[in-house]
mmCIF file of the N, C-alpha and C atoms, coordinates in Angstrom:
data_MODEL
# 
_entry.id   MODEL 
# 
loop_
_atom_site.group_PDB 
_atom_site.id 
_atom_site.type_symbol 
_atom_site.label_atom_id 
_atom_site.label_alt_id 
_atom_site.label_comp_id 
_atom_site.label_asym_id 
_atom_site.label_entity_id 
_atom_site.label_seq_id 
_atom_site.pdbx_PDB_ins_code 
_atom_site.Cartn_x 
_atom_site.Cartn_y 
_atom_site.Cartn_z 
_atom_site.occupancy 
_atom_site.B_iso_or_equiv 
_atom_site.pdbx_formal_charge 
_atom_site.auth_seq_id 
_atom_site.auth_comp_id 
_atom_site.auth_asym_id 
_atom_site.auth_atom_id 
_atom_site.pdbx_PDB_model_num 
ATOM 1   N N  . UNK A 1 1  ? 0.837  -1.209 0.000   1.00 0.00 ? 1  UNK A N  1 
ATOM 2   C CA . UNK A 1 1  ? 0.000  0.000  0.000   1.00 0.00 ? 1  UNK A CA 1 
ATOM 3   C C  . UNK A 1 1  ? 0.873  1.261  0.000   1.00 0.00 ? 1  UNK A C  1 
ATOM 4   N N  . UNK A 1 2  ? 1.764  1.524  0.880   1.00 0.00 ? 2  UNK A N  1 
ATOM 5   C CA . UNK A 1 2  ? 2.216  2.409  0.965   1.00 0.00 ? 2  UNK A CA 1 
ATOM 6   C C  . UNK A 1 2  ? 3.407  2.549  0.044   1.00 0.00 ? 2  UNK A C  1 
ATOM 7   N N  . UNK A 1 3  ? 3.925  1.889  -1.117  1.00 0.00 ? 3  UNK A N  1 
ATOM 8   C CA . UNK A 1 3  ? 4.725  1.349  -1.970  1.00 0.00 ? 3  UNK A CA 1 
ATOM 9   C C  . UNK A 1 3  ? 3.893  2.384  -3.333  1.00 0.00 ? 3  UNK A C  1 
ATOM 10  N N  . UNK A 1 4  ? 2.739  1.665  -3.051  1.00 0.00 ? 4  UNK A N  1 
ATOM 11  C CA . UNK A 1 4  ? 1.757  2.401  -4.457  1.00 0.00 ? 4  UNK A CA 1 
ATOM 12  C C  . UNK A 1 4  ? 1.593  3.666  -4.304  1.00 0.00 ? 4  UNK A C  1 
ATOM 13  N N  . UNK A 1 5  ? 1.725  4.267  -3.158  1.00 0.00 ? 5  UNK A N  1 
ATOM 14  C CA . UNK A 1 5  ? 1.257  5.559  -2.470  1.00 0.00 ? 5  UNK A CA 1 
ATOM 15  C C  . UNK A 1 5  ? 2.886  6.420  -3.216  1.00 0.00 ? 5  UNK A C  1 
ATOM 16  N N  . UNK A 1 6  ? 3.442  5.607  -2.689  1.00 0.00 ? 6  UNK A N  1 
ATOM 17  C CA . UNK A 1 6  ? 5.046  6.359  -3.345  1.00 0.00 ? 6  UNK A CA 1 
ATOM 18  C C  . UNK A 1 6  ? 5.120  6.624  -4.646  1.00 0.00 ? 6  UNK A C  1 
ATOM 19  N N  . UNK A 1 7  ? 4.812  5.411  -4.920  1.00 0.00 ? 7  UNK A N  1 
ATOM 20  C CA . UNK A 1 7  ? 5.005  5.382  -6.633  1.00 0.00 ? 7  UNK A CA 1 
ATOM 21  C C  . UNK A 1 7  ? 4.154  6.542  -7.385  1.00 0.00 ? 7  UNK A C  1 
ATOM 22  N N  . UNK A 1 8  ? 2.891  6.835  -6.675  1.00 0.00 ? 8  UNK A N  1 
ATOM 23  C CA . UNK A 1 8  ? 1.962  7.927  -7.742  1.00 0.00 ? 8  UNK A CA 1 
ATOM 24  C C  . UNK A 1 8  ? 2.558  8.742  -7.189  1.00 0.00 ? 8  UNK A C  1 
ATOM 25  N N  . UNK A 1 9  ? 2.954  8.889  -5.660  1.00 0.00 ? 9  UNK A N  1 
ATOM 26  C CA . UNK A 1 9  ? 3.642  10.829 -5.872  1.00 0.00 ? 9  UNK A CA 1 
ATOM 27  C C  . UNK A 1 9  ? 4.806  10.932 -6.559  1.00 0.00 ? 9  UNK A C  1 
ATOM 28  N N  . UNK A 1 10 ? 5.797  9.553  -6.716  1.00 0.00 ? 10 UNK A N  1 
ATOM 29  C CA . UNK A 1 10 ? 6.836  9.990  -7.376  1.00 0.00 ? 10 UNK A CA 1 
ATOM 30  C C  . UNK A 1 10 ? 6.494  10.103 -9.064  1.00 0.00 ? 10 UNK A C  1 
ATOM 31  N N  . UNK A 1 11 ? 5.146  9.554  -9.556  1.00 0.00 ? 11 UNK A N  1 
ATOM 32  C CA . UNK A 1 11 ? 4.995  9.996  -10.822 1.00 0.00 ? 11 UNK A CA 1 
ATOM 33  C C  . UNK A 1 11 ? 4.686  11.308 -11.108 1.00 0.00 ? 11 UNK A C  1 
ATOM 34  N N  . UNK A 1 12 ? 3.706  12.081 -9.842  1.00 0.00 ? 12 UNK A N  1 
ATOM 35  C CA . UNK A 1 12 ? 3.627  13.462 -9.700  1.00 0.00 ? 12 UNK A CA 1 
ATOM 36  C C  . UNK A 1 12 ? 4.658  13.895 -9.763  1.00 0.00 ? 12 UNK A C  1 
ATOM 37  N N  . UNK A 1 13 ? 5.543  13.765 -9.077  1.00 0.00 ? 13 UNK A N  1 
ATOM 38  C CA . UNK A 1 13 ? 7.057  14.759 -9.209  1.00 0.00 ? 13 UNK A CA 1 
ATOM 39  C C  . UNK A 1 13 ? 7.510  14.563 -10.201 1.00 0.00 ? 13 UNK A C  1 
ATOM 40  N N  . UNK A 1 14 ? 7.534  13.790 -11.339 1.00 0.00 ? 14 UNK A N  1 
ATOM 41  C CA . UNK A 1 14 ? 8.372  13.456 -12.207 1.00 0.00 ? 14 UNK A CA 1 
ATOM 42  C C  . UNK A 1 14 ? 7.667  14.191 -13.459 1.00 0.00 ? 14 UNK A C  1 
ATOM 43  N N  . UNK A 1 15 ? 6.133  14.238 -13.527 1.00 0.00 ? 15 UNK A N  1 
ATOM 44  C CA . UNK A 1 15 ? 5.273  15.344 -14.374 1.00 0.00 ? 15 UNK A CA 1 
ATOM 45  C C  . UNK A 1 15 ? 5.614  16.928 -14.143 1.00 0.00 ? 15 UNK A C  1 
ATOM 46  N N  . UNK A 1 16 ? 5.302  17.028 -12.561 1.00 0.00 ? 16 UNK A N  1 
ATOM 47  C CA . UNK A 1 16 ? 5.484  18.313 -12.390 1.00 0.00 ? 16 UNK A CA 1 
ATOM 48  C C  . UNK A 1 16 ? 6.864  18.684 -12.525 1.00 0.00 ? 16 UNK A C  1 
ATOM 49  N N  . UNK A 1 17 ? 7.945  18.108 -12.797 1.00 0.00 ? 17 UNK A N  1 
ATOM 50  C CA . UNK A 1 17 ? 9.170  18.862 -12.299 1.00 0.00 ? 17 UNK A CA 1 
ATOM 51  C C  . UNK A 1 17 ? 9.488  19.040 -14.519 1.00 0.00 ? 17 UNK A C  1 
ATOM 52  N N  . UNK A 1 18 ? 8.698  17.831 -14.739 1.00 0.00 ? 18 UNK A N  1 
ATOM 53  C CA . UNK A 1 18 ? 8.467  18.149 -16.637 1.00 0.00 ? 18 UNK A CA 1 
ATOM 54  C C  . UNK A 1 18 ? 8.042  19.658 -17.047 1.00 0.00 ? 18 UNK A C  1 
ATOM 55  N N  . UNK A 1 19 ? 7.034  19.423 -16.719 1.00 0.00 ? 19 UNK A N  1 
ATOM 56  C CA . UNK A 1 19 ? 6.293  20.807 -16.727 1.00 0.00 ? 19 UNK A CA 1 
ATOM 57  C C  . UNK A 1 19 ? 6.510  22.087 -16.734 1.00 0.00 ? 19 UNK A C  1 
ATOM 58  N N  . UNK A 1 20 ? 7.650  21.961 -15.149 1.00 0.00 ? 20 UNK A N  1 
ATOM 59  C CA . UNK A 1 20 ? 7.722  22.862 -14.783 1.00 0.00 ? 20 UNK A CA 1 
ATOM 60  C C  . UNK A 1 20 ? 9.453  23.596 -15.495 1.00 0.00 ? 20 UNK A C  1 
ATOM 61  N N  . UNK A 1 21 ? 10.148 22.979 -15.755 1.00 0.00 ? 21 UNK A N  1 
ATOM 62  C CA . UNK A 1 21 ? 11.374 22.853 -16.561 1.00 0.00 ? 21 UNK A CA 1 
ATOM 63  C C  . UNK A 1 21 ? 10.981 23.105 -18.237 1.00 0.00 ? 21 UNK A C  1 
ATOM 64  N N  . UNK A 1 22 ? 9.925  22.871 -18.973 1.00 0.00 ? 22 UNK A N  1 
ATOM 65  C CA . UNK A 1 22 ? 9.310  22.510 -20.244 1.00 0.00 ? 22 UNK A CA 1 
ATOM 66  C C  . UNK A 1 22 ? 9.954  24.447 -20.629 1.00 0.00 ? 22 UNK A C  1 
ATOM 67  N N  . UNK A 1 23 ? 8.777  25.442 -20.140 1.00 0.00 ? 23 UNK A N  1 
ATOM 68  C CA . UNK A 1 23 ? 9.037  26.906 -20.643 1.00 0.00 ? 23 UNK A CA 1 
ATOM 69  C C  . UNK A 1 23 ? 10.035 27.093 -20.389 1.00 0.00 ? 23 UNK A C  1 
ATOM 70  N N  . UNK A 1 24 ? 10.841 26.794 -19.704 1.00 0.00 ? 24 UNK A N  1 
ATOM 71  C CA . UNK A 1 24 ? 12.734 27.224 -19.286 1.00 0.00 ? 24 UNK A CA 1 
ATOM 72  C C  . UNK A 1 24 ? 13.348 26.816 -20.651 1.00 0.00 ? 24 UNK A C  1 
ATOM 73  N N  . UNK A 1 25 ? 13.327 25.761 -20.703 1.00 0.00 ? 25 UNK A N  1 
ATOM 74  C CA . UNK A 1 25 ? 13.871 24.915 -21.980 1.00 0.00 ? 25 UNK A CA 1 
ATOM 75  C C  . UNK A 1 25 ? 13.560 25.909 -22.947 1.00 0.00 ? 25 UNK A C  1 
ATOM 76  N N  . UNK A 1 26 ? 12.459 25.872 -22.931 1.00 0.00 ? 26 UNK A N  1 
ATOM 77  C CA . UNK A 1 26 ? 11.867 26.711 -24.324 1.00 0.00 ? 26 UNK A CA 1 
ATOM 78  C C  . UNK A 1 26 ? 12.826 28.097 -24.871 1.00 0.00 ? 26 UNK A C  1 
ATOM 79  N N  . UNK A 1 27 ? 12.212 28.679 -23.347 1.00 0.00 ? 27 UNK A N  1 
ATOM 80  C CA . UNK A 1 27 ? 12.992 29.986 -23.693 1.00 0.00 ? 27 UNK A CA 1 
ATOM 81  C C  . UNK A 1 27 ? 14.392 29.891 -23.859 1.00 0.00 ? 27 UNK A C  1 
ATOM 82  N N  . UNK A 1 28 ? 15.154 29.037 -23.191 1.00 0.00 ? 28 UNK A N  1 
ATOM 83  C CA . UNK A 1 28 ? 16.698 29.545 -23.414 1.00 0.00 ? 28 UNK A CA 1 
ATOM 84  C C  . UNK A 1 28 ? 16.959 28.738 -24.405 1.00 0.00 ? 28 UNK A C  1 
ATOM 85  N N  . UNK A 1 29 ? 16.305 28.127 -25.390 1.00 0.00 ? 29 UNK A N  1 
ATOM 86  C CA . UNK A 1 29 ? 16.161 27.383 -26.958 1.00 0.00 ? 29 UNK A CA 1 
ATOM 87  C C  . UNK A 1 29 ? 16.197 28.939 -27.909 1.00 0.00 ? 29 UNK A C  1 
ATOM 88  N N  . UNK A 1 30 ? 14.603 30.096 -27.214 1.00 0.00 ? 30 UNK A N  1 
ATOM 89  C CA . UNK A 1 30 ? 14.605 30.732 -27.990 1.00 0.00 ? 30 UNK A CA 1 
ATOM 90  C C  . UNK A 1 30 ? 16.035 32.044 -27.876 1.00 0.00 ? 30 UNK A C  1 
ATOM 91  N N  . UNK A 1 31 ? 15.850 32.460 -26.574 1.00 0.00 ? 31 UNK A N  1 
ATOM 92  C CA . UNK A 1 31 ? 17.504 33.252 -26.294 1.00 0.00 ? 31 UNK A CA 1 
ATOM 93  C C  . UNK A 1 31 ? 18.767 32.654 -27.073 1.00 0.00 ? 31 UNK A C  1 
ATOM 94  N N  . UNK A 1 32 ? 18.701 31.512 -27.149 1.00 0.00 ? 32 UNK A N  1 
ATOM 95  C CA . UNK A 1 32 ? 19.982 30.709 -27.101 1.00 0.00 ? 32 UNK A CA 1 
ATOM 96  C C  . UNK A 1 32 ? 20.131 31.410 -28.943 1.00 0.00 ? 32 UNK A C  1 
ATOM 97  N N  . UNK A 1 33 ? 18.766 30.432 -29.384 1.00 0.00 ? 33 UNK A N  1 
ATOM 98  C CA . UNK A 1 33 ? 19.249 31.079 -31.097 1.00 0.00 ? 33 UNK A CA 1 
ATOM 99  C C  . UNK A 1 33 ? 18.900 32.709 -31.453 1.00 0.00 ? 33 UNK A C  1 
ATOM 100 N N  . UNK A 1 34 ? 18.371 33.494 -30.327 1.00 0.00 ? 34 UNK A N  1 
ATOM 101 C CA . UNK A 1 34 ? 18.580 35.007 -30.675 1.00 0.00 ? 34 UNK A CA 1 
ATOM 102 C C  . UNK A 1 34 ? 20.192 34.965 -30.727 1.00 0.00 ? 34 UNK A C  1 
ATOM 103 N N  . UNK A 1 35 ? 20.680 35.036 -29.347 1.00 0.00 ? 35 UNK A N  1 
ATOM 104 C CA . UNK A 1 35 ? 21.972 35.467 -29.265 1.00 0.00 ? 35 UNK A CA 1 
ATOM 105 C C  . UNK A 1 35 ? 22.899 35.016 -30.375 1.00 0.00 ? 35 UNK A C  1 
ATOM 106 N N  . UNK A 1 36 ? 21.905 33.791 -30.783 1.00 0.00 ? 36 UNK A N  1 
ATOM 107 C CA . UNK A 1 36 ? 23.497 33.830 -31.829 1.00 0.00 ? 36 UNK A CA 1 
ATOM 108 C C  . UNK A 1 36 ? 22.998 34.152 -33.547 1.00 0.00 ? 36 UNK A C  1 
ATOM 109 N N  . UNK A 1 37 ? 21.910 34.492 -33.711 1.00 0.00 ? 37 UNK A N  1 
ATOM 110 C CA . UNK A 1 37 ? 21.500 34.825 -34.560 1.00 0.00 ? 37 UNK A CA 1 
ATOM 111 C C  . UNK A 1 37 ? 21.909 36.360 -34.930 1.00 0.00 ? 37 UNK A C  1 
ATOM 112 N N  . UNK A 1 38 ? 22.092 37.327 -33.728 1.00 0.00 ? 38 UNK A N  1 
ATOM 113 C CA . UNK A 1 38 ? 22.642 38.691 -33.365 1.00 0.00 ? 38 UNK A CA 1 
ATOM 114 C C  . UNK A 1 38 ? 24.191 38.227 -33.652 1.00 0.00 ? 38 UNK A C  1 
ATOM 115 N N  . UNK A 1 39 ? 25.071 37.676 -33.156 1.00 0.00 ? 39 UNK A N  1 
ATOM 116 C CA . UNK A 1 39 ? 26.326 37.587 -32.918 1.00 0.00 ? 39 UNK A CA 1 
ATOM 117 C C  . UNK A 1 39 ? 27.028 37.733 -34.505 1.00 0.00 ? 39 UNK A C  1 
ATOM 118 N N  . UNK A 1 40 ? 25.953 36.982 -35.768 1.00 0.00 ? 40 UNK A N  1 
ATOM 119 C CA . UNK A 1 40 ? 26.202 36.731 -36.665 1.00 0.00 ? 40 UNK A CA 1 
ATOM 120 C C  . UNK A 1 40 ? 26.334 37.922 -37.742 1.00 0.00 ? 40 UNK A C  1 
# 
């Protein structure tokens, strides 16, 4: 029981920490190719 209990919060953490990392990614994808799109 308390095995299964782990397992769904650790699938929660493993969504939310997706999620929450997803727009970071994004943006320093989009910064990343400004800056070097400027540099050029």
């Amino acid at each position: 029981m308390l095995s299964a209990i782990a397992d769904v919060l650790r699938a929660i953490g493993s969504t939310l920490a997706a999620v929450v990392t997803l727009p970071f990614r994004a943006l320093a994808r989009l910064f990343g190719g400004a800056s070097r799109g400027a540099h050029r």
